[in-house]
N, C-alpha and C positions, 0 to 999 in steps of 0.2 A: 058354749060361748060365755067369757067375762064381759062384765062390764067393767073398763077402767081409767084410770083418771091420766093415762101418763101422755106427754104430749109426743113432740118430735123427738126419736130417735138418733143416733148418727154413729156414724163408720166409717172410718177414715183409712188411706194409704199414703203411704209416706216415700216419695221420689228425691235422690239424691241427699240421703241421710239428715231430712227432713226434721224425722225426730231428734238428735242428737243436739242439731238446734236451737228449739223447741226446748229441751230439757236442760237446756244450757244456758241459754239469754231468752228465751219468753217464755216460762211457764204460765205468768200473768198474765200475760196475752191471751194466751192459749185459753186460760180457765174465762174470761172474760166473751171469749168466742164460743166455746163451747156450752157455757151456760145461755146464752141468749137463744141460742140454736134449739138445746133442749126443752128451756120453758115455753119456748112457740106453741102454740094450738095452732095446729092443721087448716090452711085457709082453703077453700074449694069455692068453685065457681060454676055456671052452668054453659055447656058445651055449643059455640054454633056451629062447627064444622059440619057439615051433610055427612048422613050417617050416623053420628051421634047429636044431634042438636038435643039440646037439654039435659043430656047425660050430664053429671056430676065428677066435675076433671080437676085437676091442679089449678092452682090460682095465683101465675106466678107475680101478678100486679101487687093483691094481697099481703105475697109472701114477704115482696122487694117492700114493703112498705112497712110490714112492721120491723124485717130486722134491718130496715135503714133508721129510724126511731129510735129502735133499740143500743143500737151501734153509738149512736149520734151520742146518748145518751150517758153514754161510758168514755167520751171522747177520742172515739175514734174523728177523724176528716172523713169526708163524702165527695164522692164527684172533682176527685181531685186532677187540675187540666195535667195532658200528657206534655212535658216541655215541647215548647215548638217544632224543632227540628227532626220530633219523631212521630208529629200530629197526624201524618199520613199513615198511625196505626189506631187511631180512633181518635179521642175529643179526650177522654179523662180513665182514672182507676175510680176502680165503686170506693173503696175504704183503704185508706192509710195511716200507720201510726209506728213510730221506732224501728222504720226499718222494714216492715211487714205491709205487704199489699194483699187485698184480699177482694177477689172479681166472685161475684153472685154472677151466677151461671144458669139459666136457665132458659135462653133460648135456643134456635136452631144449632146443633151439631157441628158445625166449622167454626165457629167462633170458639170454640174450646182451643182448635188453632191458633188461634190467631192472640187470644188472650196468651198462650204459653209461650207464641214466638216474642211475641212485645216484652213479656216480663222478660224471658230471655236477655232480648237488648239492654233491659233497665237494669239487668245483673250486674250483664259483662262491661256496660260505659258506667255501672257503678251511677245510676241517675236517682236525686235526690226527691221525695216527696214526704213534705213535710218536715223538712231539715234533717231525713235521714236518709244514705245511700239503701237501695234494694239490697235487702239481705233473703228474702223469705215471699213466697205467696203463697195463700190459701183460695183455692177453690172450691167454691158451694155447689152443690148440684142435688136436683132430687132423685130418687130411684127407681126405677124400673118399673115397682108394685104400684105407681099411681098413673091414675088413665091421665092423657095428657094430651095438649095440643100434638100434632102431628111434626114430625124431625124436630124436636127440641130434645134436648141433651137430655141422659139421664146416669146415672153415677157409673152402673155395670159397663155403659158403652166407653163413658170415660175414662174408665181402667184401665180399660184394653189399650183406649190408642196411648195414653200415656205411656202405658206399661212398653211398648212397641218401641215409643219413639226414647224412653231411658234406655233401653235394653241396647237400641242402636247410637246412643251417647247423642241424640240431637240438641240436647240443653243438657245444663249442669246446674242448672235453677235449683236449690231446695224447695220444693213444692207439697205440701199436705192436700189432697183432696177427700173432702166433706162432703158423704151424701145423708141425703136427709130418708127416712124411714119412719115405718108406724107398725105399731103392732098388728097384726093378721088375724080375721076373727075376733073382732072384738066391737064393744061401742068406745067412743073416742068424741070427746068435746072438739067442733071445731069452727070455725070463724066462715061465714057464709056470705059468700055476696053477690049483688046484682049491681052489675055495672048498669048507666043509664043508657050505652048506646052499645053496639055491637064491638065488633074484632078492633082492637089497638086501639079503641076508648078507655081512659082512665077513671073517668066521673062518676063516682061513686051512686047507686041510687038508693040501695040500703045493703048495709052490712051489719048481722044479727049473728047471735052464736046462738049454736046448736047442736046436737049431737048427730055421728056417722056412723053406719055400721059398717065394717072393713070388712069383706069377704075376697077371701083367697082365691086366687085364681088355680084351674085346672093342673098348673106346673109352675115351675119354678120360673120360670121365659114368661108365665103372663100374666099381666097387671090385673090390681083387684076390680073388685066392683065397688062402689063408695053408694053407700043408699043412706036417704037424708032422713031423721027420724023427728 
């Protein structure tokens, strides 16, 4: 086992020539999202679901909080509203800037839907955020290896249906999906927290850094074990 200092990994797939792009009109973008993703440390939180209560899981409050910060930071827009006449697909986009939307992904598994039908529409009616038509979105998601609330999205599921519904031409959206990763077997600094109240409370009650030791699961199909050191 190392001990090492690297933080969030990422792996990306690229739907409707995505990269081309990407390598064309937003490298800057690109490198701007991809560095913030990278320099993350690892946010975990403790488990209430029965069965696991207390186990050490994904933190996706944590997560949304520091790369909304981070984001903000670089000037990206946040919380951007959906124009009215399409509001009956949610309330806003997480991040927008030159064209590019980008939805952090980290709840239940139909919403990955529902985020790709909407961009969809914001393609095809050419709908503006932040004084630019939809050219591009980026999807964040985490991976597989980390233990996590139960039916929330995680990268390997997101391929698939993406992959399914390109392969059957349902959108034409240039789309890059991001999943976030860590090294296996290792210790790994990462951000800890204790929410004050239980499930879908945000209020912080401390949040300390510390380090994780990642152990690998049995197979490739199963999430690690995160033990708090």
């Amino acid at each position: 086992m190392s001990k090492g200092d690297v933080k969030i990994i990422i792996q990306y797939v690229d739907f409707n020539a995505a990269d081309t792009i990407i390598n064309s009109q937003y490298q800057n973008e690109w490198h701007e999202i991809s560095t913030i993703l990278t320099r993350m440390p690892l946010h975990i939180k403790a488990s209430d679901q029965a069965g696991i209560q207390g186990n050490a899981i994904f933190d996706p409050v944590g997560t949304n909080e520091y790369i909304k910060a981070a984001f903000i930071h670089d000037g990206w827009q946040s919380n951007i509203p959906i124009p009215a006449p399409y509001r009956f697909l949610g309330t806003d986009v997480d991040f927008a800037k030159t064209g590019i939307i980008i939805e952090i992904q980290f709840s239940n598994y139909p919403f990955l839907l529902n985020n790709t039908l909407r961009s969809e529409l914001f393609f095809k009616a050419k709908t503006e955020f932040v004084g630019y038509p939809t050219n591009l979105v980026i999807m964040v998601t985490k991976a597989l290896m980390f233990p996590a609330s139960n039916s929330t999205l995680y990268y390997e599921q997101a391929v698939n249906q993406l992959t399914a519904l390109a392969k059957n031409k349902v959108f034409d959206i240039p789309i890059r999906l991001v999943g976030l990763f860590e090294q296996q077997n290792t210790i790994v600094p990462i951000i800890w927290t204790e929410y004050l109240f239980k499930r879908y409370f945000r209020t912080v009650n401390t949040r300390v850094s510390r380090e994780c030791q990642i152990i690998a699961g049995r197979s490739a199909r199963s999430r690690c074990l995160l033990r708090l050191l």
